[in-house]
C-alpha positions as a printed NumPy array, in Angstrom:
array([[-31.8  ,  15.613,  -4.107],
       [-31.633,  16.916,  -0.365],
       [-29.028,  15.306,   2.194],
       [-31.795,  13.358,   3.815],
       [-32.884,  11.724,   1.049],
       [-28.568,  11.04 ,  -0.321],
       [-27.638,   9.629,   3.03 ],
       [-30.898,   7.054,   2.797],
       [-30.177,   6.479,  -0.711],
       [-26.756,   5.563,   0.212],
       [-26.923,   3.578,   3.099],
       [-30.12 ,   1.88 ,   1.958],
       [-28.636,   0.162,  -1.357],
       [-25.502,  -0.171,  -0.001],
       [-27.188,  -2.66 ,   2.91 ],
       [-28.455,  -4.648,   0.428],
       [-26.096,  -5.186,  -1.667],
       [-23.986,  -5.992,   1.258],
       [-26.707,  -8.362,   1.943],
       [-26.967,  -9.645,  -1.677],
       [-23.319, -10.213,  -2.109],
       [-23.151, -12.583,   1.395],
       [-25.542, -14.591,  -0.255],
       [-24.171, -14.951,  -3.186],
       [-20.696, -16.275,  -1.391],
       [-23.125, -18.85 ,   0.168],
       [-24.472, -19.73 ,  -3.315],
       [-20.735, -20.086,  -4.536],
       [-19.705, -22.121,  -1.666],
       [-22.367, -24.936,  -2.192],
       [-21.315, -24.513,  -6.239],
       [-24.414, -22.887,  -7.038],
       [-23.242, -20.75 ,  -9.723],
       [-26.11 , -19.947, -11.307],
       [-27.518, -18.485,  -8.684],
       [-24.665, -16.802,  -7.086],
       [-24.542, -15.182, -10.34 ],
       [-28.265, -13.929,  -9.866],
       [-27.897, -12.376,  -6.747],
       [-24.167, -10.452,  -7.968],
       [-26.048,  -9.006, -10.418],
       [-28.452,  -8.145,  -7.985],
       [-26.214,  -6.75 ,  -5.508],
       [-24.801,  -4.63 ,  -8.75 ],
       [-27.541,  -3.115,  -9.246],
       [-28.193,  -1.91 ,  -5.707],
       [-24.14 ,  -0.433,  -5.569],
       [-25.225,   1.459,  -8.865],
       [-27.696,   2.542,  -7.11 ],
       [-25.271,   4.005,  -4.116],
       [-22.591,   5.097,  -6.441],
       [-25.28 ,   6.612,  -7.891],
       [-26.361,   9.256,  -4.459],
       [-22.433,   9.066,  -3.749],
       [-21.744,  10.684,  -6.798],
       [-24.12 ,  13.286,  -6.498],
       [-22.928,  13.991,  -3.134],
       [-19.488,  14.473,  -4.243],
       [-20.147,  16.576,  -6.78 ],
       [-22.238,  18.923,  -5.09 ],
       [-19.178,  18.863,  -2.213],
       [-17.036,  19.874,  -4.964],
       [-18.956,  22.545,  -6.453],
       [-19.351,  24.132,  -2.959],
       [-23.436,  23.554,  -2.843],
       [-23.216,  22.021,   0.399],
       [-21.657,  23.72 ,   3.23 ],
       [-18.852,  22.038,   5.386],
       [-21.428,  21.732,   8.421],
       [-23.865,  20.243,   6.469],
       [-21.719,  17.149,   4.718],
       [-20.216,  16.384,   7.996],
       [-23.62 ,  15.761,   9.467],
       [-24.177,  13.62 ,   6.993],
       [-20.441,  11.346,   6.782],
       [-21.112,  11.241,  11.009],
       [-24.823,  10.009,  10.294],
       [-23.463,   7.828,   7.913],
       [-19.82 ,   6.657,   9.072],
       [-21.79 ,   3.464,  10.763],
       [-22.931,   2.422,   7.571],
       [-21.032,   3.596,   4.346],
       [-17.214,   1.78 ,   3.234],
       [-15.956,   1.437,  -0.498],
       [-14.295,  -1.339,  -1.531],
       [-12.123,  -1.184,  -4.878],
       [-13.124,  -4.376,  -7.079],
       [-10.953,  -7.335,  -6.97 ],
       [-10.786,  -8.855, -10.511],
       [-10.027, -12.938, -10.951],
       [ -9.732, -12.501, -15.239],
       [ -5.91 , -11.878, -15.892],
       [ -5.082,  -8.221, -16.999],
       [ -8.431,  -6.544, -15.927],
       [ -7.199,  -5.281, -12.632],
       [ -6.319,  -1.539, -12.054],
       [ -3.483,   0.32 , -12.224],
       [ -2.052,   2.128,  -9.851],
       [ -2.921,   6.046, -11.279],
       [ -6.761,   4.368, -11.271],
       [ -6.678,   3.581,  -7.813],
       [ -5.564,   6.35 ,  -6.732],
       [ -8.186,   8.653,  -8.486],
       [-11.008,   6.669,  -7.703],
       [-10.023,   6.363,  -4.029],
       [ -9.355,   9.889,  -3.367],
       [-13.005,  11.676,  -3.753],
       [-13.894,   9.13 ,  -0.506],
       [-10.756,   9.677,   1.36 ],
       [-11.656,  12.887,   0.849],
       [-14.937,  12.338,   2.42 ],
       [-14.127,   9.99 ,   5.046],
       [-15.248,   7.521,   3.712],
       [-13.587,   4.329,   4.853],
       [-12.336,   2.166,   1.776],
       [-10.834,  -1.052,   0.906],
       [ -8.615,  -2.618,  -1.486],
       [ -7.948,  -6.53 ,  -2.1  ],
       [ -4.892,  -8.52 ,  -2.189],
       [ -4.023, -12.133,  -3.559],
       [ -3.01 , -15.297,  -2.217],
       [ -0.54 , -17.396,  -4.302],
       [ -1.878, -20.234,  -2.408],
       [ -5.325, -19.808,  -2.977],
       [ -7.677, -22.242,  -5.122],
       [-10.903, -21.304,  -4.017],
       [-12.685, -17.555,  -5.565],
       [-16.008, -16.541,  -6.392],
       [-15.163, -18.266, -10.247],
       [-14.092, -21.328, -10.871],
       [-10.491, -19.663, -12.261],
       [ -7.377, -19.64 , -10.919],
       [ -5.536, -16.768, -12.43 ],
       [ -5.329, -14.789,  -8.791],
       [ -7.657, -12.06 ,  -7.518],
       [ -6.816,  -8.262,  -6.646],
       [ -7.434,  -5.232,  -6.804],
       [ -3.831,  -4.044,  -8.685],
       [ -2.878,  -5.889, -11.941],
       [  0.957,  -5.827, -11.052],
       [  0.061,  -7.473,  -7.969],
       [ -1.004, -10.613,  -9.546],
       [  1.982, -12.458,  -8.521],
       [  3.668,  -9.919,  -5.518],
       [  4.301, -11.373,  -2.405],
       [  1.161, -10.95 ,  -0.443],
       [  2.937,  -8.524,   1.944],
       [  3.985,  -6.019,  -1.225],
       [  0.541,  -6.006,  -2.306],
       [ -0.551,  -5.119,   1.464],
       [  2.31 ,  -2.247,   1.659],
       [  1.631,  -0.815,  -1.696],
       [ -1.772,  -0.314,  -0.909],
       [ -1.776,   0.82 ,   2.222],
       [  1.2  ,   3.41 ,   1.278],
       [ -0.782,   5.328,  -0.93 ],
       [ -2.437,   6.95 ,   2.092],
       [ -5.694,   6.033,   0.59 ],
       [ -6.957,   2.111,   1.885],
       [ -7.732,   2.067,   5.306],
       [ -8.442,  -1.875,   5.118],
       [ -6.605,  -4.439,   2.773],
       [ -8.663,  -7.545,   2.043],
       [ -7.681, -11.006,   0.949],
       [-10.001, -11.845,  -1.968],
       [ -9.071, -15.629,  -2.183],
       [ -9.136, -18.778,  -0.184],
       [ -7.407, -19.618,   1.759],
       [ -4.364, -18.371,   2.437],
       [ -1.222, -20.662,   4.113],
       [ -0.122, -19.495,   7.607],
       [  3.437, -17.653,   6.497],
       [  1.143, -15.458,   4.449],
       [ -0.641, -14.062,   7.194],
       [  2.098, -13.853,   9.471],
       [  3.563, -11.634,   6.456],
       [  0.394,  -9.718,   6.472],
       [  0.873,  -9.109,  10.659],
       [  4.151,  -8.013,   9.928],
       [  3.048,  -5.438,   8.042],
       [  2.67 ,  -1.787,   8.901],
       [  0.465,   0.253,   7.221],
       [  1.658,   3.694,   9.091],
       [  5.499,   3.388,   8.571],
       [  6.699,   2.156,   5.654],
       [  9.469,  -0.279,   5.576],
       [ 11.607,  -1.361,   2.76 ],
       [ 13.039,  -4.904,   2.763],
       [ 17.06 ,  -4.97 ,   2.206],
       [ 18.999,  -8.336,   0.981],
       [ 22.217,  -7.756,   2.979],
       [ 25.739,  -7.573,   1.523],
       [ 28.25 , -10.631,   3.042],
       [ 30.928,  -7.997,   3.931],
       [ 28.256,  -5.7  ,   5.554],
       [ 30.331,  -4.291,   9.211],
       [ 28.517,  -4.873,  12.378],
       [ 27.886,  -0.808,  12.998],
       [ 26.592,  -0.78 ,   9.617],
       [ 23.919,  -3.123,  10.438],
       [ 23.097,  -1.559,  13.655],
       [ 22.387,   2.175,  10.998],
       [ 20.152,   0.411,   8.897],
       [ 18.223,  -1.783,  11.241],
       [ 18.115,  -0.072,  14.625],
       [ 17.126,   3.348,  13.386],
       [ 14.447,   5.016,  12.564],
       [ 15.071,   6.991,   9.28 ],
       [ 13.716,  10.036,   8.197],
       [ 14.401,  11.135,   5.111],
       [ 15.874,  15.243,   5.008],
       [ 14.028,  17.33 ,   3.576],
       [ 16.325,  18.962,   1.015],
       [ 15.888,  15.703,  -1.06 ],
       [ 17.761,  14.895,  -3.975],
       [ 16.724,  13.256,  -7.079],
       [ 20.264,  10.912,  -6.43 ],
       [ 19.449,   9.18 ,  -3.632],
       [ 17.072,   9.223,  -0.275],
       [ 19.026,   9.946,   2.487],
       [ 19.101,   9.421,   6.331],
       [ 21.354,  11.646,   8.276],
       [ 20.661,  11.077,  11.496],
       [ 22.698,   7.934,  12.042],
       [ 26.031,   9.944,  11.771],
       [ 25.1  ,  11.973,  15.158],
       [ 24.104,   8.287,  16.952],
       [ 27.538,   6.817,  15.432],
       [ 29.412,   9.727,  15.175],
       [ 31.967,   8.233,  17.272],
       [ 32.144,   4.418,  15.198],
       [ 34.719,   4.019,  12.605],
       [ 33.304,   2.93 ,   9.644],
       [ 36.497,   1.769,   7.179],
       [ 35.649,   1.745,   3.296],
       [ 35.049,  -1.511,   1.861],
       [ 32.934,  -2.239,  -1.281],
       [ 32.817,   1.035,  -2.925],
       [ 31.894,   0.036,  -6.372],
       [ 29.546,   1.878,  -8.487],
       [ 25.88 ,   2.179,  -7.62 ],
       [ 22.721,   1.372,  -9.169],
       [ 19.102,   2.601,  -8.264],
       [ 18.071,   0.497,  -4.822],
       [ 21.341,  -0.135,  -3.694],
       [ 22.239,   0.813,  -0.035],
       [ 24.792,   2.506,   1.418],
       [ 26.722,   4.301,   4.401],
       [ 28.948,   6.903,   4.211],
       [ 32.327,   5.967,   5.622],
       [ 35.632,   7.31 ,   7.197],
       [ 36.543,   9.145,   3.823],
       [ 34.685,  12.012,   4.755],
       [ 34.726,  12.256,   8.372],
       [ 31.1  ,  15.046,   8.408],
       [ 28.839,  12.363,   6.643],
       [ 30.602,   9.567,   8.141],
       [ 27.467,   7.164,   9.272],
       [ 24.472,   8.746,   7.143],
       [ 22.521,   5.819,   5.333],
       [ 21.629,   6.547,   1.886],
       [ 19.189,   4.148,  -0.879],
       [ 20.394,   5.089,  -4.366],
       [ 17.676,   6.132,  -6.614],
       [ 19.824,   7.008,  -9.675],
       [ 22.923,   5.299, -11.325],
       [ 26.186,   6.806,  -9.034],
       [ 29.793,   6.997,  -9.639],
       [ 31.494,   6.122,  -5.969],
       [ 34.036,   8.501,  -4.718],
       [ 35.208,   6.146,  -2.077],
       [ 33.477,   7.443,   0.438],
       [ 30.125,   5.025,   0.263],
       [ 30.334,   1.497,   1.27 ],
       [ 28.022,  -0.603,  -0.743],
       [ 26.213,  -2.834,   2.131],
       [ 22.684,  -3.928,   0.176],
       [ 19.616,  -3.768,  -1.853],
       [ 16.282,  -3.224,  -1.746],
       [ 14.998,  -6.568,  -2.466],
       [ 13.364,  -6.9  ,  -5.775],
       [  9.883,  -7.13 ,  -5.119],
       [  9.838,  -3.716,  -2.591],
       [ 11.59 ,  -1.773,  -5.475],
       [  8.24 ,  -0.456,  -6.316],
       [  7.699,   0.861,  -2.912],
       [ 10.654,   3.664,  -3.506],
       [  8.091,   5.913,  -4.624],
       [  6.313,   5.989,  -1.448],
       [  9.687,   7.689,   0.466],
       [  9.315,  11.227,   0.484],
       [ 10.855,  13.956,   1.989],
       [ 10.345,  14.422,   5.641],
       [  8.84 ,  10.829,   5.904],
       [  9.469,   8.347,   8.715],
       [ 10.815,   4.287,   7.126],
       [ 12.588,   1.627,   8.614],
       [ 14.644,  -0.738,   6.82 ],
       [ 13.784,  -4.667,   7.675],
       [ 17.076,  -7.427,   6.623],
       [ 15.623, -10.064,   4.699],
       [ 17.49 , -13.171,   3.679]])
């Protein structure tokens, strides 16, 4: 199969599925099931049909029968027309995981090709199917807040545009959803009532960067001791750490006095880190996504 006849092939079907699909939500929307159900299948048939050319494209990509000049002709001729979206699934415990997503997204990162991922709204009661289990892409994100399903996808580095599958979604959700963004992460922190006023303004007012020379203990930001290196910081809850709990360094050792640090591992406390947070609960999973030499803010939640 020649490039002309892939990039045809690919935008071709996937027009009319596109076309098939908005249909079907029209169906679905005056309770036509039946029919709705018709033109899915319909629509299915046509994205075989692109996977299909896709496939073959990628392939021969990978095996080095098409040269670099010749598959970016094609992505430009095609950027207009070609995105993937990752299926959102409404039947409980038949969503992906996250190791799926991530290796059936990269091949069309790899080729530029734009793709999309789905999130759920806890509010919703309207979906393609009469069911009300929720609908996303991610099985663990069946009942996230809508904003961790938004962050988790688009920290992968892989899902240029996050989708709400459902309908319709309350107005705090989407002002979650502008909240988020997808090019810096930022971890949510449930403050500590003893928490000092400089240690506040190290979490919230920097910009962190984690070093480079990371440890497997804990992810740490040392920039904050140059920007308070003149602040006493006095130790105050130095208890024991657990994995997401944050901390500064304090006066005990004057050199690291100021660094912010999010425990990754179980710590003993030498007295010299001041227990001021967590990571909230739900953005535990988003630890991961911090690695070394990356950029994160830290956002106090209530």
């Amino acid at each position: 199969m020649d490039l002309e006849t892939i990039a045809v092939e690919i935008v071709a079907n996937s027009g009319s599925a596109r076309s098939s699909i908005m249909e079907a939500l029209k169906m679905a929307r005056q309770s036509d099931y039946e029919e709705a159900d018709k033109l899915l299948a319909e629509a299915d048939q046509f994205l075989v049909e692109a996977h299909k050319a896709q496939t073959t494209l990628i392939r021969h990509e990978m095996k080095g029968e098409l040269k670099g000049a010749e598959l970016s002709i094609l992505l430009i001729h095609a950027q207009d027309h070609l995105m993937t979206a990752l299926l959102a699934q409404d039947l409980l415990y038949s969503a992906l995981d996250l190791a799926t997503l991530i290796e059936t997204s990269l091949p069309y990162k790899q080729n530029a090709i734009t793709t999309a991922a789905f999130v759920n709204s806890a509010s919703a009661t309207f979906g393609p199917w009469p069911l009300s289990c929720g609908l996303c892409t991610l099985e663990e994100h069946r009942h996230l807040p809508i904003d961790v399903q938004a962050k988790e996808l688009f920290y992968t580095g892989l899902i240029d545009d996050v989708l709400i599958a459902n309908a319709f979604a309350v107005e705090a959700e989407l002002q979650k959803l502008k909240e988020v963004d997808g090019s810096l992460i930022t971890l949510d922190v449930v403050t500590s009532s003893e928490i000092l006023p400089v240690e506040k303004e190290i979490l919230f007012e920097e910009l962190h960067v984690y070093r480079g020379d990371k440890s497997a203990y804990s992810i740490r930001s040392a920039h904050p001791r140059l920007t308070k290196a003149s602040a006493s910081i006095l130790p105050h809850n130095t208890k024991p750490l657990q994995r997401g709990d944050v901390f500064v360094q304090n006066d005990f050792i004057p050199r690291y006095k100021g660094e912010a640090h999010i425990a990754l591992r179980p710590m003993e406390n030498d007295g010299s880190m001041n227990v001021v947070g967590r990571i909230s609960e739900s953005n535990m999973r988003l630890l991961p996504f911090v690695q070394a030499w990356s950029k994160f803010r830290l956002k106090e939640i209530k």
